[in-house]
DOGU-978983 format. One line per field, with one value per residue (C-alpha): residue in three letters; residue number from 1; x, y, z. Coordinates in nm, 4 decimals. Layout:
aa = ALA:...;
i = NUM:...;
u = X:...;
v = Y:...;
w = Z:...;
***
This chain:
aa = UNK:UNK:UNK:UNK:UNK:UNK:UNK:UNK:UNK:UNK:UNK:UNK:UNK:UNK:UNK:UNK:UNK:UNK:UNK:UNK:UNK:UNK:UNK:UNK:UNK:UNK:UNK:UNK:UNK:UNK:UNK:UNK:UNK:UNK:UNK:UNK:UNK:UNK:UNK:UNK:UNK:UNK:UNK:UNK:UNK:UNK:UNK:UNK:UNK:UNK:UNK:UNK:UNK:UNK:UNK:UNK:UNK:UNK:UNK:UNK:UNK:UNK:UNK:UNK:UNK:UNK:UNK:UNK:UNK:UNK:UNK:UNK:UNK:UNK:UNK:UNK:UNK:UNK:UNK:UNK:UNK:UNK:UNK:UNK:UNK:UNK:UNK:UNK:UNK:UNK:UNK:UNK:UNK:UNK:UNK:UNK:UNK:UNK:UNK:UNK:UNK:UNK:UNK:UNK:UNK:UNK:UNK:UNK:UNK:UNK:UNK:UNK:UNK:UNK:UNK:UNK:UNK:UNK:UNK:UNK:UNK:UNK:UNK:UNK:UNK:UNK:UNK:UNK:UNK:UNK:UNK:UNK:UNK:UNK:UNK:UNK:UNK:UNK:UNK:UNK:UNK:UNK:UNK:UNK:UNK:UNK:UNK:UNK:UNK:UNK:UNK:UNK:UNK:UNK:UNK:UNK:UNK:UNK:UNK:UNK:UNK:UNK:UNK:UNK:UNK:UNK:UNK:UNK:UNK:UNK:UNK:UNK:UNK:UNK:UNK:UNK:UNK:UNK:UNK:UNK:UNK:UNK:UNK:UNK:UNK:UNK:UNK:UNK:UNK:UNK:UNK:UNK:UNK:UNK:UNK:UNK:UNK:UNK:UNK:UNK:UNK:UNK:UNK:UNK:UNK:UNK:UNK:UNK:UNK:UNK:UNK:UNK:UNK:UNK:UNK:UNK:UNK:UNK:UNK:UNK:UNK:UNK:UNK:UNK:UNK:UNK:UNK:UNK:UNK:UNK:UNK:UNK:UNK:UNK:UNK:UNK:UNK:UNK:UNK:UNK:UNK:UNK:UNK:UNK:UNK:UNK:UNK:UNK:UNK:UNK:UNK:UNK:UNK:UNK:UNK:UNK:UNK:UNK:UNK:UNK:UNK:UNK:UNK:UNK:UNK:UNK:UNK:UNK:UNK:UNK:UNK:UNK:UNK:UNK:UNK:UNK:UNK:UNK:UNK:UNK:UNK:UNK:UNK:UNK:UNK:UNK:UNK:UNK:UNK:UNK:UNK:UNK:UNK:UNK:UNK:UNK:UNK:UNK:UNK:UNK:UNK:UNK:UNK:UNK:UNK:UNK:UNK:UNK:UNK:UNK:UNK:UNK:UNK:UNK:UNK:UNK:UNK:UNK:UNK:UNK:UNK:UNK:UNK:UNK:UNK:UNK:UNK:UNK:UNK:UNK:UNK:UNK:UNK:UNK:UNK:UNK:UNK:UNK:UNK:UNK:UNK:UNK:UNK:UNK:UNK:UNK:UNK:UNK:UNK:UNK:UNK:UNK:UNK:UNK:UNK:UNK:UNK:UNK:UNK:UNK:UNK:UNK:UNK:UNK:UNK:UNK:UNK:UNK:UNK:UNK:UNK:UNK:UNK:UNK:UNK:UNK:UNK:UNK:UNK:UNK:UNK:UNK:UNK:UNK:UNK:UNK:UNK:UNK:UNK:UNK:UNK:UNK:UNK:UNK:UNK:UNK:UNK:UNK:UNK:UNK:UNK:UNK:UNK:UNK:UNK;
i = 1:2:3:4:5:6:7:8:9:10:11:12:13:14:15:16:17:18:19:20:21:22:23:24:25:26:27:28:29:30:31:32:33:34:35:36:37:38:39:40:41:42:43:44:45:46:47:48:49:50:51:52:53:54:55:56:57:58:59:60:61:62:63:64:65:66:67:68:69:70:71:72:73:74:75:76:77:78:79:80:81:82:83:84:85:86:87:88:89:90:91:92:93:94:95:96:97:98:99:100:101:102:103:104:105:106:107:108:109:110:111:112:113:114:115:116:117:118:119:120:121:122:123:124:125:126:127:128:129:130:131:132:133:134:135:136:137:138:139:140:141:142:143:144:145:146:147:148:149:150:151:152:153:154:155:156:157:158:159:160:161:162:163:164:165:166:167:168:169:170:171:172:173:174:175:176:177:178:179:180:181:182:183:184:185:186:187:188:189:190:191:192:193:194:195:196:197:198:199:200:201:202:203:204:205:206:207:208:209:210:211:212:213:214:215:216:217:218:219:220:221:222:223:224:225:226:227:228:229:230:231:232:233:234:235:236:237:238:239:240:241:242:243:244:245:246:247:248:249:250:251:252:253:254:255:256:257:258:259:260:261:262:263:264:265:266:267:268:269:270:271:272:273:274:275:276:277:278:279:280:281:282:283:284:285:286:287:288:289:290:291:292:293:294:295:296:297:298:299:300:301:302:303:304:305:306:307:308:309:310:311:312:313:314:315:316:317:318:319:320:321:322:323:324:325:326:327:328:329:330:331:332:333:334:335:336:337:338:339:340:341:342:343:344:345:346:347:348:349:350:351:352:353:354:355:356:357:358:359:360:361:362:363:364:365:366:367:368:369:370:371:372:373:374:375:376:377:378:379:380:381:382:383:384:385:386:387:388:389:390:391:392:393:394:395:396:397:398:399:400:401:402:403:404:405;
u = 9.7322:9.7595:9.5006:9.7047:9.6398:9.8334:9.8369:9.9359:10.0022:9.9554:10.2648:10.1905:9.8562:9.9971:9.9319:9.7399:10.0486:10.1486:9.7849:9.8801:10.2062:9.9678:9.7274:10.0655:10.1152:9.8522:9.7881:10.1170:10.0423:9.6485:9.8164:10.0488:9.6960:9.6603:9.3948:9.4386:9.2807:9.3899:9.3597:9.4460:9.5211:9.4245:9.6314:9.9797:9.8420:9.5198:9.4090:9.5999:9.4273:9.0865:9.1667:9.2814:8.9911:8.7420:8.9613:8.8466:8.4700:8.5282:8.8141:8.7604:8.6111:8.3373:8.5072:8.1606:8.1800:8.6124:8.5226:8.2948:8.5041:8.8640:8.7005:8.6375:8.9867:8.9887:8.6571:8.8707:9.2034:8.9676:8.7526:9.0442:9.2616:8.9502:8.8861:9.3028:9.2633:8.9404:9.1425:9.3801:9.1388:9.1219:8.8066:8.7853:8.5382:8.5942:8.4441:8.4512:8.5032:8.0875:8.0335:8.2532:8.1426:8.4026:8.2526:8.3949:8.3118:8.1702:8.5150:8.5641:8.8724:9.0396:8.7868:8.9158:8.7884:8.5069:8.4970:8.4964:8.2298:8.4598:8.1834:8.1059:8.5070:8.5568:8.2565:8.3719:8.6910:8.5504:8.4336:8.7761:8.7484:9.0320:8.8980:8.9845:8.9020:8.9289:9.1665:9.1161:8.7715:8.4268:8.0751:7.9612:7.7105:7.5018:7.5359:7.7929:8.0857:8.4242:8.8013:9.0812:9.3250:9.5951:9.8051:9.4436:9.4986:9.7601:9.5316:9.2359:9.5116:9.5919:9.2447:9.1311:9.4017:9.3108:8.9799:9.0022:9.2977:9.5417:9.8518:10.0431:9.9900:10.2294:10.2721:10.3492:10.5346:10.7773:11.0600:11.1950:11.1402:11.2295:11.5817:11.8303:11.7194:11.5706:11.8580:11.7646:11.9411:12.1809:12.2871:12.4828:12.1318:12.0727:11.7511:11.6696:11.5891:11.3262:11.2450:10.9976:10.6998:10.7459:11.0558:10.8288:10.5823:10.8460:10.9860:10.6072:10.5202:10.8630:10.8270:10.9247:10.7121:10.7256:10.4054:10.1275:10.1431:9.8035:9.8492:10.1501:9.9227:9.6758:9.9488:10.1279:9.7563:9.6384:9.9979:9.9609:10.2765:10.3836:10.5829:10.6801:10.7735:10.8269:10.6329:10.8465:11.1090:11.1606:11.2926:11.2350:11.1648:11.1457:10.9461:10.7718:10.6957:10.7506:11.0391:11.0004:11.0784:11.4334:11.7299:11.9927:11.8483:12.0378:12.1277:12.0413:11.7652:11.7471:11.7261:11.3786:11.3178:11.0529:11.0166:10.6880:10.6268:10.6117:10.6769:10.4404:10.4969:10.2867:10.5249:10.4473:10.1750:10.0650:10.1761:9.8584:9.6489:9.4716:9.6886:9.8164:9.4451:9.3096:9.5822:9.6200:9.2517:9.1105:9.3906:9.2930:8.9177:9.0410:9.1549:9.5212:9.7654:10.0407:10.3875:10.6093:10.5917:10.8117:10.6836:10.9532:10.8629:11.0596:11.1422:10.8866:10.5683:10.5182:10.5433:10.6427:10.4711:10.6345:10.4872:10.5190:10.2338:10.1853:10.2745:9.9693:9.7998:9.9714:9.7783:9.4407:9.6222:9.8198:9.4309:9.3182:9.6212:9.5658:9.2133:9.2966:9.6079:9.4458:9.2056:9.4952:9.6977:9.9898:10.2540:10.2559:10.2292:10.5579:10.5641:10.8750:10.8648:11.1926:11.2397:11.3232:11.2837:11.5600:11.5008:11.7245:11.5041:11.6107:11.4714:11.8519:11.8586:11.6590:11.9877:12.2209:12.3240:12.4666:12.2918:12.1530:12.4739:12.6721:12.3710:12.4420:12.7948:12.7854:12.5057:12.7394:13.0842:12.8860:12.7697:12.4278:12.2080:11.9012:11.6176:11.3614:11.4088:11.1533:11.2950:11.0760:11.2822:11.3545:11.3785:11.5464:11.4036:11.5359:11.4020:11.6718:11.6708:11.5716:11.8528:12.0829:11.8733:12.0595:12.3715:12.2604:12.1246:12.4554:12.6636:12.4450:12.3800:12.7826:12.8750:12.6464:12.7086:12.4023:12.5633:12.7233:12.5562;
v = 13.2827:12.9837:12.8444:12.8396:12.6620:12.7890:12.6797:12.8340:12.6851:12.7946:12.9620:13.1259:13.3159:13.3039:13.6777:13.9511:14.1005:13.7698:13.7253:14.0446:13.9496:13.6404:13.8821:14.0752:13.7530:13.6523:13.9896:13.9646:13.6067:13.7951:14.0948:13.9012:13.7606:13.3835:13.2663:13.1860:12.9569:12.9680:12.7264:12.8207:12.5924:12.7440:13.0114:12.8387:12.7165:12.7744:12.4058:12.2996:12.6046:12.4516:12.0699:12.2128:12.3745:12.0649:11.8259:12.0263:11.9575:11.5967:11.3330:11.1869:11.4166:11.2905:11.2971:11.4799:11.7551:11.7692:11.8444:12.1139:12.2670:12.2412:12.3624:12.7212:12.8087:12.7827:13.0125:13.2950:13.3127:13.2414:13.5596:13.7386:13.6605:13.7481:14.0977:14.1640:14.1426:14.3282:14.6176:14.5836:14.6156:14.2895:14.0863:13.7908:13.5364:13.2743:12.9279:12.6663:12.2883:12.2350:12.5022:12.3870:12.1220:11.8974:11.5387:11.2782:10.9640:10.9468:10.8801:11.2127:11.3424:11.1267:11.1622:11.0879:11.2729:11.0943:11.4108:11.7739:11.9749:12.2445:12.3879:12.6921:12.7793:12.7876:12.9973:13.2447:13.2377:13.3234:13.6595:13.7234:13.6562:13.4995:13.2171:13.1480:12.8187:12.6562:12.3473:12.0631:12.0149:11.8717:11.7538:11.4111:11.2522:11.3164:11.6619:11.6784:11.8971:11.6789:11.6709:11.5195:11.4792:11.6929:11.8500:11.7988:12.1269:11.9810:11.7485:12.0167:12.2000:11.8974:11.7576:12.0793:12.1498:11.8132:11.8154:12.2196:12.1132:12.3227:12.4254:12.4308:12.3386:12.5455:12.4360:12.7561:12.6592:12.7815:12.5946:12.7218:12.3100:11.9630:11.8691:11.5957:11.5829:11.8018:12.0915:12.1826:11.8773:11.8476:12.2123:12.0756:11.9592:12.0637:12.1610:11.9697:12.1019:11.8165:11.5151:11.2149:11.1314:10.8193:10.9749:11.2534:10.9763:10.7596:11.0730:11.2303:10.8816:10.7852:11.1570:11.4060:11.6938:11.9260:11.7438:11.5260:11.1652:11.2023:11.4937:11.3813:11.0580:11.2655:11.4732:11.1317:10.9634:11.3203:11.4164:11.7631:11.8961:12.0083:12.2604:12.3565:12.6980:12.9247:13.2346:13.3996:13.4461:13.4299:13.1168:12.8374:12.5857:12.2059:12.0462:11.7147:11.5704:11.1593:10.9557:11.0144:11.3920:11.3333:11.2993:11.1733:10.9691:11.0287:10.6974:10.8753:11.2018:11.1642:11.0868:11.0812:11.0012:10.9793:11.0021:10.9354:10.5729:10.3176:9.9543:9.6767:9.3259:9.0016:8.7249:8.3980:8.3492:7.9608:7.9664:7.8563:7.9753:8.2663:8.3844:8.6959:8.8257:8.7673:8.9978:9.2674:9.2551:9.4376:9.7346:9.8043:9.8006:10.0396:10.2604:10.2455:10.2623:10.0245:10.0585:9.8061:9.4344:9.1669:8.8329:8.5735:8.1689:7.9969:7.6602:7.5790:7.6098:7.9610:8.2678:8.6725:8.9588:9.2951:9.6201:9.9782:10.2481:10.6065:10.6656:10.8662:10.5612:10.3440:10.3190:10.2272:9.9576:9.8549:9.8418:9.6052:9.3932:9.3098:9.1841:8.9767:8.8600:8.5823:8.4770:8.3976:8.2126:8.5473:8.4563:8.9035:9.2114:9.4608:9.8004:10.0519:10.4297:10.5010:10.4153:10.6153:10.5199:10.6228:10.5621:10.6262:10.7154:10.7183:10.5733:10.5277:10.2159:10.0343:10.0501:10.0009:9.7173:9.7167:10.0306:9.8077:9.6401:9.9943:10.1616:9.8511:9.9065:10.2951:10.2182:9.9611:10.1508:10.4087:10.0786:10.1629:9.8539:9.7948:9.6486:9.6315:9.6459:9.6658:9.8038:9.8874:9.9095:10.2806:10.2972:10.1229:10.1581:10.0863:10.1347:10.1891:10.3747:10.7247:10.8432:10.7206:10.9539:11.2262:11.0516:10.8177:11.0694:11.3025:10.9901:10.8406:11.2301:11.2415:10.8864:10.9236:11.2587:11.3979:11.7277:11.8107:11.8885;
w = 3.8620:4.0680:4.3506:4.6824:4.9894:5.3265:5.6514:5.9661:6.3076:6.6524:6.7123:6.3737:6.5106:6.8224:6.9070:6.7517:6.5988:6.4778:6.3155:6.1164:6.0276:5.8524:5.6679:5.5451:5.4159:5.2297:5.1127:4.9554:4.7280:4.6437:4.5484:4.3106:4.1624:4.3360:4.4897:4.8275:5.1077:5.4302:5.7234:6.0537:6.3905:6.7579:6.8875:7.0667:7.3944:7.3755:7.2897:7.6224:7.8132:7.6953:7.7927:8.0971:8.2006:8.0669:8.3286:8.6228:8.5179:8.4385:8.5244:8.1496:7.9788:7.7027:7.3587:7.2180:7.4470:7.4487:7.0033:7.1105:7.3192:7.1466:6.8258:6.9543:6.9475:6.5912:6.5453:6.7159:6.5075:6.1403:6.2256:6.3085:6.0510:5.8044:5.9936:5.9675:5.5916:5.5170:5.7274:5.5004:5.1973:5.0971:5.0840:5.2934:5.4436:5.7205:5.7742:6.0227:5.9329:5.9752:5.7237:5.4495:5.5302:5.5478:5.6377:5.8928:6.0361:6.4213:6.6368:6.7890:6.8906:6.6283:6.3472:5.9762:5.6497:5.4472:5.2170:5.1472:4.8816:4.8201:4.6036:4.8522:4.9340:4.5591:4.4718:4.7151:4.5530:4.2333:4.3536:4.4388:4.8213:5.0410:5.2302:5.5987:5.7250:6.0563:6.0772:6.2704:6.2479:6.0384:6.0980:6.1279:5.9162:6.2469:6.2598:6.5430:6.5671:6.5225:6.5671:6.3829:6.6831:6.7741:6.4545:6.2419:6.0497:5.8806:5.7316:5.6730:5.4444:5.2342:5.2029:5.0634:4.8628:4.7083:4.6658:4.5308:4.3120:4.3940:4.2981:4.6094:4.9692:5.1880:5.5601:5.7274:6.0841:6.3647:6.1589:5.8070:5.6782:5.7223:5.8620:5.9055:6.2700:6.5235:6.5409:6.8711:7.0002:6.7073:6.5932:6.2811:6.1618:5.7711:5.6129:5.3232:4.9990:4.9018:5.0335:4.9103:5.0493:5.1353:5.3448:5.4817:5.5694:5.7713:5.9335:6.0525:6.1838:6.3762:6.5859:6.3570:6.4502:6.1498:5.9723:6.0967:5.9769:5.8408:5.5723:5.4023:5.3079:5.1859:4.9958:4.8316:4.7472:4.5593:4.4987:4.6164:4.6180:4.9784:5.0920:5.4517:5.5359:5.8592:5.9112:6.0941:5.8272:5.4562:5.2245:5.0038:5.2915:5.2349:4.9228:4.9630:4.6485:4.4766:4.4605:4.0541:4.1077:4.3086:4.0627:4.3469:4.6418:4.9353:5.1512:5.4443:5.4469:5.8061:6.1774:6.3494:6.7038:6.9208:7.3869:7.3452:7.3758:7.6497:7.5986:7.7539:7.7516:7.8122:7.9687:7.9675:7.7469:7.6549:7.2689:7.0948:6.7809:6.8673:7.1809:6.9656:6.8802:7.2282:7.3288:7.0964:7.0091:7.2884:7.2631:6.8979:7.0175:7.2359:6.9341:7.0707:6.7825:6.8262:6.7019:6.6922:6.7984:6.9080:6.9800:7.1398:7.1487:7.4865:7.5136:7.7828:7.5708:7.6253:7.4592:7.5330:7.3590:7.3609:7.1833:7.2496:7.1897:7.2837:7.6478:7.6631:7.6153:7.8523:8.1183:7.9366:7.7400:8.0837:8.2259:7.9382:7.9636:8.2866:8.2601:7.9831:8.1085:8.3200:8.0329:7.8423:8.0752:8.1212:8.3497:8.4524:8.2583:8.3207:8.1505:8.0853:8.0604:7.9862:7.6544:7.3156:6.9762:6.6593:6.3014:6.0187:5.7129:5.4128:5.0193:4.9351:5.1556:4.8783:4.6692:4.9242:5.1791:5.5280:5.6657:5.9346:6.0704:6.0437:6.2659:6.5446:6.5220:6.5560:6.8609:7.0212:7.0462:7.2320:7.4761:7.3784:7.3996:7.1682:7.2928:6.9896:6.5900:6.3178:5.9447:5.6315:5.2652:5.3759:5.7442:6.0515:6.3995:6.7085:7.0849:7.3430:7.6520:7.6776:7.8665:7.6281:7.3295:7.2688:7.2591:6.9649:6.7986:6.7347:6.7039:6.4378:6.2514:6.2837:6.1580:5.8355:5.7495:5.7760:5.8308:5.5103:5.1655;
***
């Protein structure tokens, strides 16, 4: 008997006949004797229904109030889930993040896990109960209702699975696992069998969507191993799990891209001590994640500062730019929209050489010009125009034979 963790995303619980294809499935893994917990996202859509709906009260809506609200959808697919498998004679009990509880600090909408007493869930396991809780969500140390951003119930799976020791933690998605590249643009895309952590971890945080960036560091830190599955049909899916556990490193495990950024740059900045806080300073105040960053010295005494964040976020960090700008002595502030950002990920690169120049070659003979770089010891990213995307994206899959076994 083994203690299970499973999570299922929106699409997953996405209609009542889908949240009974669900209980089918968990009946199937209790029936086989495993204990099971289950965390389940919002119904597909209903998230955007309720931010929707909050933006016609209130042009910014308060973060306090947004966790209240967004944390309902939740409440409805756990208590249906749990009534789907009583029906089907098989004791079950539902909780919400608050009555775990599973503790957070105070930034809502983007709250982060302090820690989880998984005394209760695993009680109720003991009596032979599955145990259906709400993803996305916790309590502060204040009492209020929080959120961990958008793909949180990812990270509710994980964290639980870690601190209830379990087995397994199976991602159950639209997809059937992790691939070379999003096969929806490149149809020759290949699942993978396994892939590292540290690969997973690249991949989540360059765009791939499969995982949120924040559970596969929980998963590598607790080494929980980490599977990701579809729901829709049957197979092995894709196992995350250490370096240590992979016989033969590939050079390349894959291609991850990314529409969602803008790029914003501060020209003409006096280049003194201090000119690089008093810029990027505020935007982290801000809580604006930035990605990369390029800073170029000129000849005249002044320097340019280029960095790209979430385009979601652009305009507050475009506001913030330009009231600094003048305390720091900014020549202008320019943003651009239409950018894209590839990454070849792999942990063979920390064996081999020349990845980097082959990856400019391949992106040159298709007269596609790079406009930003940054490289870890397994991955190489590059910003270049968004229109240009899809065409780097099968070249490069193509040239590196990401497509066969």
């Amino acid at each position: 008997m083994a203690l299970i963790v499973q999570k299922y995303g929106g699409t997953s619980v996405g209609t009542l006949e889908r949240i009974q294809n669900v209980a089918k499935k968990v009946s199937k893994f209790v029936d086989e004797g495993h204990q099971v917990v289950v965390v389940l996202s919002a119904m597909s859509g209903e998230t955007n229904r309720l931010t929707d709906m909050a933006k016609t009260m209130q042009e910014r809506p308060s973060k306090r109030e947004m966790d209240m609200l967004l944390t309902t959808g939740e409440q409805v697919t756990i208590a249906l889930l749990s009534m789907a498998l009583q029906q089907s004679g098989h004791d079950a009990i539902s909780y919400t993040g608050w009555q775990v509880p599973i503790q957070t600090d105070e930034v809502h909408t983007k709250a982060r896990i302090d820690s989880i007493n998984a005394q209760k869930i695993q009680d109720q396991l003991d009596l032979n109960k599955v145990v259906v809780v709400a993803g996305f969500q916790g309590v502060t140390a204040n009492g209020d209702i929080s959120t961990l951003g958008r793909g949180g119930s990812d990270t509710t799976a994980v964290a639980l699975a870690a601190a209830l020791k379990a087995e397994e933690c199976q991602i159950y998605t639209d997809v059937d696992g992790v691939y070379t590249t999003d096969p929806r643009m490149v149809p020759e895309a290949r699942r993978l069998e396994t892939i590292t952590f540290d690969e997973m971890l690249e991949m989540a945080s360059l765009g791939a969507k499969v995982l949120q960036i924040r559970s596969v560091e929980f998963a590598s830190k607790y080494k929980v191993p980490l599977r990701v599955l579809s729901s829709l049909k049957e197979g092995g899916g894709t196992l995350i799990t250490s370096e240590d556990d992979q016989m033969e490193k590939p050079l390349i495990s894959g291609i991850a891209f990314n529409r969602d950024e803008s790029k914003l740059q501060v020209l003409g900045v006096p280049d003194k001590p201090g000119v690089a806080y008093a810029i990027l300073g505020p935007i982290a105040d801000a809580n604006i994640e930035i990605d990369m960053i390029i800073q170029n010295q000129g000849q005249d005494g002044t320097t340019d500062f280029t960095f790209t964040v979430h385009r979601n976020d652009r305009a507050h960090a475009l506001e913030i730019l330009n009231a600094v700008s003048s305390e720091v002595g900014a020549r202008e502030v320019v943003y651009d929209d239409t950018i894209a950002k590839v990454s070849l990920v792999g942990v063979g690169m920390r064996s081999h050489v020349g990845i980097a120049s082959r990856m400019f070659k391949v992106l040159a003979d298709k007269d596609i010009n790079i406009q930003m770089i940054a490289t870890t010891e397994i991955k190489i990213s590059v910003v270049i125009n968004e229109s240009q995307l899809e065409t780097a994206v099968k070249t490069l899959h193509e040239k590196f034979e990401l497509d066969q076994a």
